[in-house]
C-alpha positions in Angstrom: 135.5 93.7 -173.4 134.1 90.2 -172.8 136.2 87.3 -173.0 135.6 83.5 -173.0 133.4 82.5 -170.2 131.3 85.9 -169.8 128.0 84.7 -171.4 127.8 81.3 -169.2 124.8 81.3 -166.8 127.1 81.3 -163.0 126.4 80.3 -160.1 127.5 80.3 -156.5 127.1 80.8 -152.6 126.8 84.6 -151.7 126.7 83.8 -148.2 129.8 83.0 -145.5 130.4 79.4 -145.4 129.2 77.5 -142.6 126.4 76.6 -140.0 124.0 79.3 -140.0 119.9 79.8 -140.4 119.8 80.9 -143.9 122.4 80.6 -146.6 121.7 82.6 -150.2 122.6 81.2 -153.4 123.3 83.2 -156.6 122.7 82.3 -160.5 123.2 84.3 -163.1 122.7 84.3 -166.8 120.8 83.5 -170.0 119.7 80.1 -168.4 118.4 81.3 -165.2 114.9 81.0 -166.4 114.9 77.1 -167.8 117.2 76.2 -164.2 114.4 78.0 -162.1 111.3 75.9 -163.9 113.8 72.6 -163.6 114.7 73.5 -159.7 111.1 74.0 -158.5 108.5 73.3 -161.3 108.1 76.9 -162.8 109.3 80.3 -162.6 108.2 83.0 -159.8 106.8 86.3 -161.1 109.5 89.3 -161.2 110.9 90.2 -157.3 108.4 88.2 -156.0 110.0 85.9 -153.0 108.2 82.6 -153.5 108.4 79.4 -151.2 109.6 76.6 -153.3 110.8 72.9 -153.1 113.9 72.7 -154.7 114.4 69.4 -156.2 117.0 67.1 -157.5 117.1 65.2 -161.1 114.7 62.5 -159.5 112.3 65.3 -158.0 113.3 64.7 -154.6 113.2 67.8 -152.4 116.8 69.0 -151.5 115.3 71.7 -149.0 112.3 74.3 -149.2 113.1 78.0 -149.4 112.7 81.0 -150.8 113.0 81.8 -154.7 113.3 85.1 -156.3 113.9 86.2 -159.8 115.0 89.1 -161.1 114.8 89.4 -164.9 117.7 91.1 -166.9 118.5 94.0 -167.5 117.1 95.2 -164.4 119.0 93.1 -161.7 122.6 93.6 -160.0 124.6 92.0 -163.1 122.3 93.3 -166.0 121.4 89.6 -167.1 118.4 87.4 -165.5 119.4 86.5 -161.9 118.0 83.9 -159.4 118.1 84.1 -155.7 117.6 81.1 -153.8 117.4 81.3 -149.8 118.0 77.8 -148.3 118.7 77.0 -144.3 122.2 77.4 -143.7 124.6 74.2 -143.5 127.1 72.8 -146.2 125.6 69.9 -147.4 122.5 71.6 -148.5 124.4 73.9 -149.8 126.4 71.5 -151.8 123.4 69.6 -152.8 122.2 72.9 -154.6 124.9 73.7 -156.1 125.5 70.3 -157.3 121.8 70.6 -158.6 122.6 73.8 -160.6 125.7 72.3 -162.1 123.8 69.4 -163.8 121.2 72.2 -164.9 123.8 74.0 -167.0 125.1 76.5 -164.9 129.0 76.9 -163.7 130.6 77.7 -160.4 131.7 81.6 -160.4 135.0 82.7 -160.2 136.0 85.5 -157.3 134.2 88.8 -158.7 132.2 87.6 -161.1 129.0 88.7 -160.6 130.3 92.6 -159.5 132.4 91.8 -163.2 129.1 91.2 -165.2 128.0 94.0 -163.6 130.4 96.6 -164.7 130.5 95.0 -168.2 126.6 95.0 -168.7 127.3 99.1 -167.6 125.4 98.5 -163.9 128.2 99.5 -162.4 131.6 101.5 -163.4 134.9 100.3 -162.0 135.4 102.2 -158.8 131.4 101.5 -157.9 132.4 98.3 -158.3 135.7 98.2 -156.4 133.7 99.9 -153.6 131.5 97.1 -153.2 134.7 94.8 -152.2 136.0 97.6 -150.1 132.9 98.1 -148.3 132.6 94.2 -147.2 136.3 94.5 -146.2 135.4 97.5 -144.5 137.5 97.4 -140.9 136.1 100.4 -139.4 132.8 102.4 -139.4 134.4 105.1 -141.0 135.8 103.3 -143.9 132.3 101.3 -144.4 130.7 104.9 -145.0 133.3 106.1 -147.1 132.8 102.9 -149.7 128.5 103.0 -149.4 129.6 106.7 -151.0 131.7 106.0 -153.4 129.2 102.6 -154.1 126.8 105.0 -154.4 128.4 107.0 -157.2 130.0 110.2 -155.1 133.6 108.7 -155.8 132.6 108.6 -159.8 131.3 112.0 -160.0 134.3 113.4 -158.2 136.4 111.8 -161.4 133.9 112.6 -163.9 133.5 116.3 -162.6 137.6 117.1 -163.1 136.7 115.0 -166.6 134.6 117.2 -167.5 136.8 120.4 -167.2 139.5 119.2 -169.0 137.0 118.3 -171.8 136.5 121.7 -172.3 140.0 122.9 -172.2 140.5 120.7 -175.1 137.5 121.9 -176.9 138.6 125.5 -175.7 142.7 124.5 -177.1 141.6 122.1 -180.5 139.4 125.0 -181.4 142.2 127.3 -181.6 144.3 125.1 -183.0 141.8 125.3 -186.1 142.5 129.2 -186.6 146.0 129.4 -187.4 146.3 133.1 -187.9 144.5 133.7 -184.3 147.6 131.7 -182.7 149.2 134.7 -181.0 146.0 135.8 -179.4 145.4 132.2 -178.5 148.2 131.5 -176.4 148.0 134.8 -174.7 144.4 134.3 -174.3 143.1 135.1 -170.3 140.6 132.8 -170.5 143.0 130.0 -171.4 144.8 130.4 -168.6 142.0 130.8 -166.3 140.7 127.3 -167.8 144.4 126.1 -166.8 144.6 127.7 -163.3 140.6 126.0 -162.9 141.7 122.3 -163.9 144.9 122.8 -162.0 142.9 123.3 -158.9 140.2 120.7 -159.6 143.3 118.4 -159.4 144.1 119.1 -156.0 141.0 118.7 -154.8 140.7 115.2 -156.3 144.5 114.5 -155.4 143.6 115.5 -151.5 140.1 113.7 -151.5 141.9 110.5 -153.1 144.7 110.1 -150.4 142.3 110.3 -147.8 140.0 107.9 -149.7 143.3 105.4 -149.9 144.5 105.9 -145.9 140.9 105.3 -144.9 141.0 102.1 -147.1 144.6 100.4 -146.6 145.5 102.8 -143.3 149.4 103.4 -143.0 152.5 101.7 -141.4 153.8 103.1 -138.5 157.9 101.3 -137.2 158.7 102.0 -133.7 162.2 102.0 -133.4 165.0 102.6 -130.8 167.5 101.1 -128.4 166.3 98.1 -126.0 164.7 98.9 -123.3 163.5 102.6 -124.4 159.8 101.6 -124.1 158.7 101.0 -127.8 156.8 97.8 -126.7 154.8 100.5 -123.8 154.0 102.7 -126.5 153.0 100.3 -128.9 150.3 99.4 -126.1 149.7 103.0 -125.0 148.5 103.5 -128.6 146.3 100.0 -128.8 145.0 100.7 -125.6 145.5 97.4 -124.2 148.7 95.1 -123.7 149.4 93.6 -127.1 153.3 93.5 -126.9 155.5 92.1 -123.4 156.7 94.5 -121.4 159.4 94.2 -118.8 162.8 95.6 -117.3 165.1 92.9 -119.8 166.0 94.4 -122.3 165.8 93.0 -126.0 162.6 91.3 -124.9 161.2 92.2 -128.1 163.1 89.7 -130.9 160.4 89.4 -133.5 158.1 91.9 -135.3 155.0 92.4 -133.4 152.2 94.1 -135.0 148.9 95.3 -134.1 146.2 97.4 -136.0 144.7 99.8 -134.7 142.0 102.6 -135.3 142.6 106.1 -135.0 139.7 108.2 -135.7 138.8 106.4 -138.5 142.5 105.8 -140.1 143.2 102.2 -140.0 147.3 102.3 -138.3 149.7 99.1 -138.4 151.6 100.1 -135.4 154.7 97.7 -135.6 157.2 97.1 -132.7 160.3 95.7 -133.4 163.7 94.7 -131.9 165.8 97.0 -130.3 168.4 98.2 -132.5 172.2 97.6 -131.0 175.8 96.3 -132.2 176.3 93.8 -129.4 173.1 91.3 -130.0 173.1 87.7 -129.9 172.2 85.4 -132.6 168.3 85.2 -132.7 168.4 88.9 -131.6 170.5 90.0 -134.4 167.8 87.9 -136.4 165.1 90.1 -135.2 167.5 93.5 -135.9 167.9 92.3 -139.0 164.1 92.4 -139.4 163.6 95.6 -137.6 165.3 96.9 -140.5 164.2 95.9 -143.4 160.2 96.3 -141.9 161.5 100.5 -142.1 162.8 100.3 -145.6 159.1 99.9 -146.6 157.4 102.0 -143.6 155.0 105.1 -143.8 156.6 106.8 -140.9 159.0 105.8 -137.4 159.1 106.4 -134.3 161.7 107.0 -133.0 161.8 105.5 -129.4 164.4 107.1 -126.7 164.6 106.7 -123.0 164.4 110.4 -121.0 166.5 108.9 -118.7 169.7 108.5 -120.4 171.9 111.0 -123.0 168.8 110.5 -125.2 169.7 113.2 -127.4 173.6 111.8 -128.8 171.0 108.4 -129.3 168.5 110.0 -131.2 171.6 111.3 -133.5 172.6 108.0 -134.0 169.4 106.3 -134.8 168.5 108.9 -137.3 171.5 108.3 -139.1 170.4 104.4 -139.6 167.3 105.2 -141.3 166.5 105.0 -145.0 167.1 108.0 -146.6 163.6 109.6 -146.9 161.7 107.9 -144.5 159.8 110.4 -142.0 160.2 110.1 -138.7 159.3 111.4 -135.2 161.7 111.5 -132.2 159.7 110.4 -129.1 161.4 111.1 -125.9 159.8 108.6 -123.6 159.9 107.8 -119.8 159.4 111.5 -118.7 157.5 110.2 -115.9 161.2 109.1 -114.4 162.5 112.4 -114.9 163.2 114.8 -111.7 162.8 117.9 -113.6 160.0 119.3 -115.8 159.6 117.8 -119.0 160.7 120.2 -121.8 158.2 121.5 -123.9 158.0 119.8 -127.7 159.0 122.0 -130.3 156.6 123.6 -132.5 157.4 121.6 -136.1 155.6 118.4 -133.9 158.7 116.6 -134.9 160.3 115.8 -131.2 157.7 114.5 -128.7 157.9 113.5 -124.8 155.4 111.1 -123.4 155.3 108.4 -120.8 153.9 105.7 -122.7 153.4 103.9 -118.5 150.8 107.8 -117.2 149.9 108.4 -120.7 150.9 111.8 -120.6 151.8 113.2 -124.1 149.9 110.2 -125.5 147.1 112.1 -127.1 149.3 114.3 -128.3 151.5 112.2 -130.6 148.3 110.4 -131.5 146.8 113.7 -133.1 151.1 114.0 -134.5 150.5 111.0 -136.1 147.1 111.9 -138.1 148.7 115.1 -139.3 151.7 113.9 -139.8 150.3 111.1 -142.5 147.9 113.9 -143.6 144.7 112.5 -142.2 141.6 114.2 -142.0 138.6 113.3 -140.0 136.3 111.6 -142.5 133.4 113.8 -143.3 129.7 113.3 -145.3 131.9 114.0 -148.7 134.7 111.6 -147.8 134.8 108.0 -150.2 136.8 105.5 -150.4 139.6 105.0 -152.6 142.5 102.3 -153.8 146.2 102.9 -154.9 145.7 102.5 -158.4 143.1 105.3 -158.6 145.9 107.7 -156.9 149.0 106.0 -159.3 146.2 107.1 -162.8 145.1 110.6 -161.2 149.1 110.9 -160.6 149.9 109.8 -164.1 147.0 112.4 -165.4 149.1 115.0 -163.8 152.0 114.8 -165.1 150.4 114.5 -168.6 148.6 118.2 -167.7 151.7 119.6 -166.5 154.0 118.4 -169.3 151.1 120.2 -171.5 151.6 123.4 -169.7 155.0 123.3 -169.8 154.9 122.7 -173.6 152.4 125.8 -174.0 154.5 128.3 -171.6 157.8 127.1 -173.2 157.5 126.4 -177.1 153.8 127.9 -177.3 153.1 124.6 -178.7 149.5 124.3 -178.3 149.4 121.0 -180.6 151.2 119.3 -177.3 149.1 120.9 -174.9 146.1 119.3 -176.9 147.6 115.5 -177.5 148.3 116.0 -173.3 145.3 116.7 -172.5 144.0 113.8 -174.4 146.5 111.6 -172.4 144.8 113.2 -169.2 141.8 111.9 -169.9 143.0 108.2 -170.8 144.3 107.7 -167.7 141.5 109.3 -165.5 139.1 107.0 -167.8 141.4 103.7 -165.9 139.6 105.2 -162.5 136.3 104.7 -163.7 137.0 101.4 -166.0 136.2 103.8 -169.5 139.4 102.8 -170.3 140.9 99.1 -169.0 142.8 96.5 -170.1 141.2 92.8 -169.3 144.9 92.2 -167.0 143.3 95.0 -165.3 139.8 93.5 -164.8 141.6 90.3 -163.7 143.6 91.5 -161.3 140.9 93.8 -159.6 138.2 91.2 -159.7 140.2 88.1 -158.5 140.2 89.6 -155.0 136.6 89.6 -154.8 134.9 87.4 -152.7 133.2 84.5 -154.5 129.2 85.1 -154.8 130.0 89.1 -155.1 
């Protein structure tokens, strides 16, 4: 759906602000052609890269570059689209743009060229996502995972569970139009084989999606404990370097520190915080306070205790300060210091012993962690993925199994069929078949200007 704005020519710097060699301008729409003639004298012939003067209203050369035009539909955004390579430096690049102004065009908003794009059908919503994802990229991993889903992978995924559940409904509205054949339909095999085949094409999808979202925004990871147990020592065990302060005082910790970190590929926001005790003083209190609110809204804890001391009545008590539901992992820490053998962890993974100073056990709650947040390492069929896109294939869910329910319950295979539909209009929010412009607006606006 277009809205007011959509058919002006745009225009605007694709490339990072600044002092650099080269910087690359973008225009798009139905006056790209008389703005290109007006710029430098005439228009270049189709993806040819030309070396122009670009000129202002008095025919003064602003700068000499390179010009390229791409006529519509075949260009990025679907409409006629100029390139214009200048030499880097803001007040050519301000000159230009002033220049394209006067010429008719406007200055994009953030998204706006990847938005004509998806409206003009160049691109469907997730492709289109991906290509925000994929500059944000913060790790190789995660930059391979978005070319794939920019690539399509991510869209076929969708399309391919689509399809299945297009032909249970052709398989349930079928039946539906034989009345008398109603017993036999609902008892039908191949009914429920469709059922038990879409049920598993969803948890394929479901699992490829989460991973698709913790390779994108990662997880948050609280350390937590009593001062002095050695959260700030772990915190830098897992970085790998010394991002927190780190000595015998304890409470030296008062504020949250965070750090991110990459761990095989999944993007980790390890946060230390302030050791958690009745007797604090005022700005330590503040930093408590913080400590535990920053759990109310974490992935997963770790729970920090010292080997040294009656670790085990203190891990009882920290447990019990935790929001209900959060998961956690008891790390028994400082085993270095102990004069006997360190016990071995249990098998469930969920009570670990390191020494955050040798390193040993470090590897191991590393590799806890991954499972623990169910990460995989990314493979060749891994893509990238947002929240939204696991919130719709959630909602699409539900709307299946409430059908199921309906059919095994009150053999109502009417409900099955207007479910089903519903499982389709939210899958189609994934790939943007379905949107609402609130949508597009809120997806686009955190798009860098000039993409």
């Amino acid at each position: 759906m277009n809205k007011p704005g959509d058919t002006d020519t745009i225009c605007a710097r694709a490339t990072a602000p600044g002092r650099g060699g080269i910087q690359v301008i973008r225009v798009s729409g139905s006056a790209v052609k008389a703005i290109a003639v007006a710029l430098t004298g005439d228009l270049p012939p189709p993806r040819y890269a030309a070396l122009k003067d670009f000129r202002d209203a008095q025919g003064q050369a602003i700068d000499t570059g390179i010009l390229l035009f791409f006529p519509g539909p075949g260009s990025f955004t679907g409409e006629d689209v100029l390139e214009i390579q200048a030499h880097g430096g803001s007040v050519v690049c301000e000159l230009l743009l002033e220049r394209l102004l006067q010429l008719g065009a406007r200055l994009a908003t953030p998204g706006e060229f990847s938005r004509r794009a998806f409206l003009n059908d160049k691109l469907d919503l997730s492709q289109a996502e991906a290509i925000a994802d994929l500059i944000d990229s913060r790790s190789q991993a995660a930059a391979r995972a978005a070319q794939r889903s920019l690539s399509g992978r991510f869209s076929d995924l969708v399309l391919g569970l689509n399809d299945q559940v297009t032909a249970l409904r052709v398989h349930v509205e079928a039946a539906l139009d034989f009345p008398e054949e109603e017993v036999d339909f609902l008892d039908d095999d191949a009914l429920q084989a469709r059922l038990q085949q879409v049920s598993m094409a969803f948890d394929a999808v479901e699992k490829s999606l989460h991973q698709g979202v913790l390779l994108r925004d990662g997880a948050e990871v609280v350390l937590a404990g009593r001062p002095n147990a050695g959260k700030s020592s772990v915190l830098n065990a897992l970085a790998g370097y010394d991002a927190a302060i780190v000595t015998e005082i304890p409470g030296t910790t008062r504020d949250l520190v965070r750090e991110h970190i990459d761990l095989d590929g999944l993007p980790l926001h390890i946060i230390d915080t302030a050791g958690l005790r009745d007797d604090a003083g005022r700005i330590e209190a503040e930093g408590i306070r913080r400590a535990r609110a920053q759990l109310a809204t974490a992935d997963h804890a770790l729970l920090i205790v010292d080997a040294t001391t009656d670790w085990q009545t203190t891990a009882t008590a920290l447990k019990a300060e935790l929001p209900e539901g959060l998961a956690c992992t008891l790390v028994i820490n400082k085993i270095d210091l102990r004069s006997d053998t360190p016990l071995a962890s249990p098998k469930d993974g969920r009570q670990l012993y390191v020494s955050a100073k040798t390193g040993e056990g470090m590897p191991a709650l590393a590799e806890h962690l991954k499972a623990s947040l169910g990460f995989e390492a990314p493979g060749e069929g891994t893509v990238i993925a947002r929240q939204r896109h696991l919130d719709a294939l959630h909602r699409a869910r539900q709307h299946f199994n409430e059908g199921c329910l309906q059919l095994s319950e009150n053999r109502a295979g009417e409900l099955l069929a207007e479910e089903l539909l519903q499982v389709q209009n939210a899958l189609a929010e994934i790939t943007g078949e379905f949107h609402s412009d609130d949508l597009l607006g809120e997806i686009f606006a955190n798009f860098c200007i000039g993409k």
